[in-house]
DRENVOVO-604406 format. One line per 2 residues: number of its first residue (from 0); their letters; for each residue x, y, z of C-alpha. Coordinates in pm, 1 decimal. Each point is the difference from the previous one (the first is absolute). Layout:
# DRENVOVO-604406
NUM> a> X Y Z  ...
//
This chain:
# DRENVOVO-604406
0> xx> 13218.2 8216.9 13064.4  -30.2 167.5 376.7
2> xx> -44.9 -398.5 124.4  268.4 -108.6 -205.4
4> xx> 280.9 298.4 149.2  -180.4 -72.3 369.0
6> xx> 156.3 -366.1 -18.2  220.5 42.3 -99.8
8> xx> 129.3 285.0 249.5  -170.8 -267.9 293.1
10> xx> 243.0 -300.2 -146.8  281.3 257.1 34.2
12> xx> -77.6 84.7 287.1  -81.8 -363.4 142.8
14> xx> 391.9 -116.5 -145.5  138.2 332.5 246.6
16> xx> -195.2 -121.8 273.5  146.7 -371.2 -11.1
18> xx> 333.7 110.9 -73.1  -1.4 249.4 305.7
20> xx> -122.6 -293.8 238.4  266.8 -203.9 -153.5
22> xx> 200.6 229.7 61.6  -48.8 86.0 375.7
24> xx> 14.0 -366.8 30.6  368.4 -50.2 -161.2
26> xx> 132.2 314.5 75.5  23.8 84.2 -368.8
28> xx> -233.0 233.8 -60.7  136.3 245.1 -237.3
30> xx> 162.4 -257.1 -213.8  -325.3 -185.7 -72.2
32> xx> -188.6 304.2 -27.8  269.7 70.9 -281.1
34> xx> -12.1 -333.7 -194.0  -385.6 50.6 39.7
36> xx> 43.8 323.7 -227.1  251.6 -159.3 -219.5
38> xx> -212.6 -288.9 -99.6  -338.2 233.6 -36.4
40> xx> 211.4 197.1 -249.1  170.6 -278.1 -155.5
42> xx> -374.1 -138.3 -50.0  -131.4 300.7 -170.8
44> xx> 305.7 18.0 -209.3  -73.5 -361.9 -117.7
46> xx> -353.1 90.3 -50.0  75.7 329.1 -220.5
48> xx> 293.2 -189.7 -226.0  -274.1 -249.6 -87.9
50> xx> -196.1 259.9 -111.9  232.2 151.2 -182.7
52> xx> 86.7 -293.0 -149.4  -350.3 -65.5 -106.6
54> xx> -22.4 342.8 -152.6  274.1 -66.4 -218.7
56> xx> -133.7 -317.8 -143.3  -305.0 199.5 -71.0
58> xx> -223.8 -132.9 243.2  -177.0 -260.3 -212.6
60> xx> 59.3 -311.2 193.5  -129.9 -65.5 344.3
62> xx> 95.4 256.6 274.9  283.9 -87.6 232.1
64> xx> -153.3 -131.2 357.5  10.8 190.3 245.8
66> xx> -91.7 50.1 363.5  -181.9 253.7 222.7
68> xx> -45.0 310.6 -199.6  244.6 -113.4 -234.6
70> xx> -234.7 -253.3 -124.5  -289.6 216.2 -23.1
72> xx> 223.9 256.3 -170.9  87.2 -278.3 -287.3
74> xx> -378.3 -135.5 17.1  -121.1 403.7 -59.6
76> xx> 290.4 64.4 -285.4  -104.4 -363.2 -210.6
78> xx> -378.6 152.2 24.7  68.8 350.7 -131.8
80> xx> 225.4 -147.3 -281.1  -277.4 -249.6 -80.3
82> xx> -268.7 259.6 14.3  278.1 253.9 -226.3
84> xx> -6.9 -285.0 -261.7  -393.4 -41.7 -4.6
86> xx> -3.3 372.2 -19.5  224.2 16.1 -285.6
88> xx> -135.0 -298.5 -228.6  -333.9 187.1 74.2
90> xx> 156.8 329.0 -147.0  151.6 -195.3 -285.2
92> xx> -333.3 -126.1 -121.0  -190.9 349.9 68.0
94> xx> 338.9 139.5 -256.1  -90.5 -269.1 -252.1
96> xx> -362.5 68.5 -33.8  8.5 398.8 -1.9
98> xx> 288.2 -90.5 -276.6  -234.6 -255.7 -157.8
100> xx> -313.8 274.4 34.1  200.4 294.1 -130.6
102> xx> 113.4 -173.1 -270.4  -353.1 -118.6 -123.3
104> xx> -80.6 368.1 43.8  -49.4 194.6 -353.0
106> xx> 118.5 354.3 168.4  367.9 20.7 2.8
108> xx> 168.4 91.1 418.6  325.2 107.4 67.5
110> xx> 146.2 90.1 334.7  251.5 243.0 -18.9
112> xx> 202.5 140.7 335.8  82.5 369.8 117.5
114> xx> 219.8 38.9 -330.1  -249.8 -142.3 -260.6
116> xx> 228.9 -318.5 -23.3  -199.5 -307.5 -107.6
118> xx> -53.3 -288.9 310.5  -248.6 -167.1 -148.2
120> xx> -258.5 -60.1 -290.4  -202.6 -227.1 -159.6
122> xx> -34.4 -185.5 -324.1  -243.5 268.0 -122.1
124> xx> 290.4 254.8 64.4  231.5 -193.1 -252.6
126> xx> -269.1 16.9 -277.2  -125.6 386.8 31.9
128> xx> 292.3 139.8 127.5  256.8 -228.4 -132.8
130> xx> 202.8 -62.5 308.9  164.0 -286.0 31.9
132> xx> 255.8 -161.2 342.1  292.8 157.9 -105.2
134> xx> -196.5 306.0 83.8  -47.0 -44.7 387.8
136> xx> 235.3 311.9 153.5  -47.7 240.6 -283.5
138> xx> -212.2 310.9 39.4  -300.7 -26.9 -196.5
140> xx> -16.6 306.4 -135.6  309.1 -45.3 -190.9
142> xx> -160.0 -340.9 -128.3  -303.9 201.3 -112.7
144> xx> 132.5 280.9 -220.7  -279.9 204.6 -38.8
146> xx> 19.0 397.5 164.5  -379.1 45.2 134.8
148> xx> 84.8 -361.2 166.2  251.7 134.7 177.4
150> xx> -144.7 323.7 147.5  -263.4 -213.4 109.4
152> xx> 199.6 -202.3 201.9  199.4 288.6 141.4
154> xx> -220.7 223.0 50.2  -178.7 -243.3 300.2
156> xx> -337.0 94.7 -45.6  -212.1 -281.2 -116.2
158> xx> -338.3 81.8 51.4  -69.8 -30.2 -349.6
160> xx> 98.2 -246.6 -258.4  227.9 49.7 -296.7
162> xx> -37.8 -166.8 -361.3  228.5 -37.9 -200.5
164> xx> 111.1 -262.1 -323.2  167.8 -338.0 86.2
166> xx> 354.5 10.2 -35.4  -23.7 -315.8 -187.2
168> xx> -286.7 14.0 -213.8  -36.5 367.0 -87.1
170> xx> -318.1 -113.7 -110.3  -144.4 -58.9 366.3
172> xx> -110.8 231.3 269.6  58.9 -1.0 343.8
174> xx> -102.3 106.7 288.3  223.9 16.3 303.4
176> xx> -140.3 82.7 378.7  289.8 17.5 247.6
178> xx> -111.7 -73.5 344.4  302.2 94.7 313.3
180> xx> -16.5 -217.4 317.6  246.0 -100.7 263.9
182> xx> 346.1 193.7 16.3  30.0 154.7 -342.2
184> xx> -97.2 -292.1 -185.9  -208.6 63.4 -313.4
186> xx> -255.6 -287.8 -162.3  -27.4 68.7 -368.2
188> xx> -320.2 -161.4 -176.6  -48.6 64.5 -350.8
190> xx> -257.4 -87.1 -208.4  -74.2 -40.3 -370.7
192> xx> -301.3 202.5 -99.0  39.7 2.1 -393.0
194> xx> -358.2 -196.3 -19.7  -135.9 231.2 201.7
196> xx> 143.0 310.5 -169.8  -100.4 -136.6 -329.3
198> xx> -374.1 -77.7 165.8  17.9 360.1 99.1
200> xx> 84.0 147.0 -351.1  -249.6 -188.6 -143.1
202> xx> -259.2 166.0 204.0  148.9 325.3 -59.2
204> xx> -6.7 -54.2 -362.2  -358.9 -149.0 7.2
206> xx> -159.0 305.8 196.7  189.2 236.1 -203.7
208> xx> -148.4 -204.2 -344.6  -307.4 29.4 122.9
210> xx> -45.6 292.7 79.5  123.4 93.5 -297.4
212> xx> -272.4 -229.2 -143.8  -281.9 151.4 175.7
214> xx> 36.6 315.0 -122.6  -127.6 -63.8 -324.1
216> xx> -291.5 -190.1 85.9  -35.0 350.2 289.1
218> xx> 40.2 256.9 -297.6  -335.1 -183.5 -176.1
220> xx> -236.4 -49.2 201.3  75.2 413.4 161.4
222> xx> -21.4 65.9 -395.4  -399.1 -172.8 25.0
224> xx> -97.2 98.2 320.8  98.7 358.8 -116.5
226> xx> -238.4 -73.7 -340.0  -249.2 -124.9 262.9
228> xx> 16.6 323.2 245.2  -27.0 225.1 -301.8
230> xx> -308.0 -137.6 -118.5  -324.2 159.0 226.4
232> xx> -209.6 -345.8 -119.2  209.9 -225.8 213.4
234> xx> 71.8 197.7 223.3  -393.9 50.2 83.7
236> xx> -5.6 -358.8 3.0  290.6 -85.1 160.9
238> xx> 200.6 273.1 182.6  35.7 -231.9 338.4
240> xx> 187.7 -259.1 -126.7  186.6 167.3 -243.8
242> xx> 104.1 234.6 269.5  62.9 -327.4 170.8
244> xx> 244.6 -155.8 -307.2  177.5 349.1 -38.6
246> xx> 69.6 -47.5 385.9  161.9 -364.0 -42.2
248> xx> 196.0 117.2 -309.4  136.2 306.3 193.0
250> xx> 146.9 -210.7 292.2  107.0 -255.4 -206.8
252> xx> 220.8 244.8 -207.1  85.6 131.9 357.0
254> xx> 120.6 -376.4 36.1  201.7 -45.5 -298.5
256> xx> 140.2 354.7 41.6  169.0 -89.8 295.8
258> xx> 89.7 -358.6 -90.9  197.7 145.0 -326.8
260> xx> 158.2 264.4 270.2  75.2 -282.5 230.7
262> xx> 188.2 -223.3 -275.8  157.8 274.0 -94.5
264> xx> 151.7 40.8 355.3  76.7 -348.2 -2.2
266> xx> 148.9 -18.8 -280.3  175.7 329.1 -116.7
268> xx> 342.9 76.5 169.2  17.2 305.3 213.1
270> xx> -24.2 329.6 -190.8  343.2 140.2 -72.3
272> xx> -135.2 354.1 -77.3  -115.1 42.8 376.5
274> xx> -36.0 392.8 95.7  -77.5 183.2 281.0
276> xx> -369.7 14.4 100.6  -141.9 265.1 151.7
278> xx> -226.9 -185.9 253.5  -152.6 305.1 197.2
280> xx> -121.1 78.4 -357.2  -106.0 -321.1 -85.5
282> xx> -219.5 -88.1 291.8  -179.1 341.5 -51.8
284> xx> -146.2 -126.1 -312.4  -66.2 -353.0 177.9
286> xx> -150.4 210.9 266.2  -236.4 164.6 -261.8
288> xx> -110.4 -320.9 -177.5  -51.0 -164.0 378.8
290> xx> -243.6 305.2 74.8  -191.1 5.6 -307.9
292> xx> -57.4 -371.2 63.3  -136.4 75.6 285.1
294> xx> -189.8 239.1 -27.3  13.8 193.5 327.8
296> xx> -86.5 -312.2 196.9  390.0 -18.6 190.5
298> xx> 229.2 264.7 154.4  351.4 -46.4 -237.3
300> xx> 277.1 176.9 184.1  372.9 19.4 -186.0
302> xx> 299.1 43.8 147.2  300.9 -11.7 -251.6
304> xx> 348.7 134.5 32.1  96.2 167.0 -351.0
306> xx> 357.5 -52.8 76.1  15.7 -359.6 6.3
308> xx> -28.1 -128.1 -362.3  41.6 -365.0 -108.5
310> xx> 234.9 -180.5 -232.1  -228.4 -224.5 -180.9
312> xx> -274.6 -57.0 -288.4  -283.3 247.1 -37.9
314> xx> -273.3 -197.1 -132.7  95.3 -287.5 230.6
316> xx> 30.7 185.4 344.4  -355.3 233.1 -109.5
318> xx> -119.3 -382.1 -84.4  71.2 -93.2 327.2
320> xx> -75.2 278.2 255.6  -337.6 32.9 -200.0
322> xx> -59.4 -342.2 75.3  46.3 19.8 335.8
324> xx> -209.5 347.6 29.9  -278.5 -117.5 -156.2
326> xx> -61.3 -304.0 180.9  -43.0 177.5 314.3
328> xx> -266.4 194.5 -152.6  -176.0 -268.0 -111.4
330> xx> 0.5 -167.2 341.4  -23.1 284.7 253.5
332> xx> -355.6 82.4 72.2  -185.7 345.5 -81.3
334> xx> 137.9 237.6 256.9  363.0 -161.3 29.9
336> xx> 304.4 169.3 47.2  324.7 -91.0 -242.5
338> xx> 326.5 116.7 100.8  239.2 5.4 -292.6
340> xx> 391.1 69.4 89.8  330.8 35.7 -158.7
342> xx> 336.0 87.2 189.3  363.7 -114.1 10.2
344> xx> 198.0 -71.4 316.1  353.3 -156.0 22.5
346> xx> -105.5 -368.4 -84.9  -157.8 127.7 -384.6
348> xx> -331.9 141.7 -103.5  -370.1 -161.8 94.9
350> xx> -288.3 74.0 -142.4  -311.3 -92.1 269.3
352> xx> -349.6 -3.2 -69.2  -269.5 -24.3 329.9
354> xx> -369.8 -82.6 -10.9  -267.9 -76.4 272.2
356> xx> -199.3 -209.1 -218.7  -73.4 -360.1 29.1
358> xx> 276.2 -166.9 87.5  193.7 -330.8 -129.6
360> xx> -11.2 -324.1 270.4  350.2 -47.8 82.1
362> xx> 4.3 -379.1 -129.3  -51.9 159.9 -384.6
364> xx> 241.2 247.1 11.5  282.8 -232.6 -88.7
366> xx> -162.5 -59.9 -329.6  -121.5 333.7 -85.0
368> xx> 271.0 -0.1 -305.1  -116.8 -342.5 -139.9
370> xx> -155.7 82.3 -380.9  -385.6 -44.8 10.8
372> xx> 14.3 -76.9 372.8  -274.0 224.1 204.6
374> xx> -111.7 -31.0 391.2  -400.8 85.9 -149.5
376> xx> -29.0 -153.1 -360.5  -418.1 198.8 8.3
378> xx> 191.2 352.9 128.1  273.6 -46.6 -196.8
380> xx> -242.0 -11.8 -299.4  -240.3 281.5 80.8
382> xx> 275.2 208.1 28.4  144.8 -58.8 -372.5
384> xx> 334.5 -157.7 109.7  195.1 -211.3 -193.2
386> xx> 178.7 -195.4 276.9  350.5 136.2 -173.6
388> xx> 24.6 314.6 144.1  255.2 -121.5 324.2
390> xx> 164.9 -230.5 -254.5  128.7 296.9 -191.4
392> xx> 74.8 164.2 330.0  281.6 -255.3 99.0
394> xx> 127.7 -48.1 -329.4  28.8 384.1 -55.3
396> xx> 177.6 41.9 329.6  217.5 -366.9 -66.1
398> xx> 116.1 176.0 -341.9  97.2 335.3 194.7
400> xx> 176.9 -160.7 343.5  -272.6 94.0 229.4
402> xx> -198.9 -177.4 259.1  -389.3 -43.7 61.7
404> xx> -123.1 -4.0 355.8  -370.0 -96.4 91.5
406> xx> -131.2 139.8 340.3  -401.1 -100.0 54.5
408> xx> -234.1 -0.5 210.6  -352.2 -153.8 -54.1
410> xx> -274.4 234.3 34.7  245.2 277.2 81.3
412> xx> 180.1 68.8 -306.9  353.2 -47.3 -195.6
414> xx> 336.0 98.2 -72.3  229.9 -41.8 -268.2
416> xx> 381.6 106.3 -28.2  201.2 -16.5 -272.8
418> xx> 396.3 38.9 100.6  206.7 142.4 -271.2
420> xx> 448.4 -53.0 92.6  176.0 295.1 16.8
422> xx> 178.4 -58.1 -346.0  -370.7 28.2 -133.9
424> xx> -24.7 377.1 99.9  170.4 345.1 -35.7
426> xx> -125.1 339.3 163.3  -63.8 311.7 -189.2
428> xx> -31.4 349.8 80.6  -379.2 68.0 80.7
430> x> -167.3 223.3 -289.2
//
């Protein structure tokens, strides 16, 4: 472009220079140095009505010619407008297949702007929502009538998902996972997870069935290995591995213990006869179970503030916190040091538990809440675990609003905090 301006500014100035010579020569300088002026202007004006012209017919013929930087100008223009229209076809067929993809897609997407009104959404939309054109401009929310719906897309936190029945088939469940990006803009992608749910339920109801079923089966052969123990002839003979059986039918009654308590979790709606637990109290007596386990062999330390107590289920939360307790007894080694807290501050109540035992590697901790799943299957074992324990843990502390956060290191030790909201507690005068 610099080449193009420099000569242009050199004709110019080459036309001045021949009129001025002309002009000494006739005696007329000013005169042609004025029709010189006139007729550069009168060019340029030519030059820019084509154009202009050309604009208005929409610039799909042939650019008007030109010459200088006129012509280069028009030459320039036809490229970008041919470049604009590659551009654009390009974009048109890039539209077509994300419309063609989305549309093969199973999960339902809806873009909504800074209002919640509808801009766009796919055929999967139509069928699990029940959208249909007309609908582009409304506000979802007051297409889907249902209240929790709404919160959820007020309230602008989407971290988690919400479920929720189909408006259409009441039948169906969805899931819906908002997702923000550019200026306000919201991408809604919902999902129908009725196989799943029903997939789910059918576990539920098959673990809680047979555990159920087990217990029979349990009940007779304790009822024979007591006969067994009673009688001094076998157990001269035998003692070792009936010992060994009454070990095996202890943890597996362990096993279908917490199984039935874990279905029960599952499956039972939250308690609606929830009291006030006296925590401080509570974790005394899991502080006296955890030292008579073991025996002397760890330093158990208790802080608990009396005056926070904790809306919630007894049996669940002593469930729970017992849990958690235990299990750092079983894996902190003889001499160890447990710290066991319980406070309040302005964000709720947390109840902390501290060992310098062995340690989880930080790639496991993720799963630690997984049913059956353990880091050591051998140590897990020879300790008399069930692999349950931290699956009651989060679904106690799912059922009462609170939070479970894992802190480990390997070979140094772990922490565990379980965050209680502030609805969750109330203080009382200290006794």
């Amino acid at each position: 472009m610099a080449n193009r301006w420099a000569e242009e500014i050199w004709r110019l100035v080459a036309v001045i220079v021949v009129m001025l010579l002309l002009g000494l020569l006739t005696g007329e300088t000013l005169m042609l140095l004025l029709l010189t002026v006139s007729g550069y202007l009168v060019w340029h004006l030519r030059h820019l009505y084509q154009l202009e012209r050309w604009f208005r017919q929409g610039g799909s013929s042939e650019p008007p010619e030109g010459d200088g930087i006129w012509g280069e100008l028009f030459n320039d223009l036809h490229r970008m407008r041919q470049r604009d229209r590659r551009n654009r076809r390009k974009m048109k067929k890039l539209f077509k297949r994300f419309q063609e993809t989305t549309a093969a897609m199973p999960d339902a997407m809806v873009i909504t702007a800074e209002q919640g009104e509808i801009e766009w959404f796919n055929a999967a939309a139509k069928r699990l929502l029940g959208l249909h054109k007309r609908d582009a401009g409304q506000r979802i929310d007051n297409l889907v009538r249902y209240p929790y719906f709404t919160h959820y897309m007020a309230s602008g936190n989407y971290s988690e998902t919400l479920q929720m029945a189909s408006p259409v088939d009441a039948s169906k469940t969805l899931r819906i996972r908002v997702v923000p990006y550019a200026k306000n803009q919201r991408l809604l992608v919902v999902r129908d997870v009725t196989r799943i749910q029903h997939l789910e339920q059918m576990r539920r109801d098959f673990v809680a069935n047979m555990s159920h079923e087990l217990r029979t089966p349990l009940t007779v052969i304790n009822g024979y290995l007591e006969a067994l123990e009673d009688n001094e002839v076998c157990m001269a003979e035998m003692e070792r591995p009936i010992n060994r059986m009454r070990e095996q039918s202890s943890r597996m009654q362990l096993i279908v213990n917490d199984l039935l308590f874990l279905s029960r979790l599952e499956n039972e709606p939250e308690s609606a006869t929830q009291q006030a637990v006296d925590v401080a109290q509570m974790l005394e007596g899991i502080k006296d179970e955890a030292e008579a386990m073991s025996g002397g062999q760890h330093t158990i330390n208790l802080h608990a503030d009396p005056t926070v107590t904790l809306q919630g289920d007894l049996g669940e939360l002593r469930s729970a916190f017992t849990n958690l307790v235990i299990n750092a007894v079983k894996y902190t080694p003889e001499g160890g040091k447990i710290e066991i807290e319980w406070f309040g501050d302005h964000e709720g109540a947390h109840f902390e538990i501290k060992d310098d035992g062995v340690g989880i590697p930080r790639e496991y901790i993720s799963r630690l809440t997984e049913r059956f799943y353990r880091v050591d299957m051998g140590r897990s074992r020879d300790s008399g675990g069930t692999g349950l324990g931290l699956a009651i843990v989060k679904h106690v502390l799912n059922r009462h609003a609170a939070d479970l956060h894992i802190e480990s290191t390997f070979g140094k030790g772990s922490r565990f905090n379980c965050d209680f909201p502030l609805e969750r507690i109330s203080l009382s005068e200290s006794s």
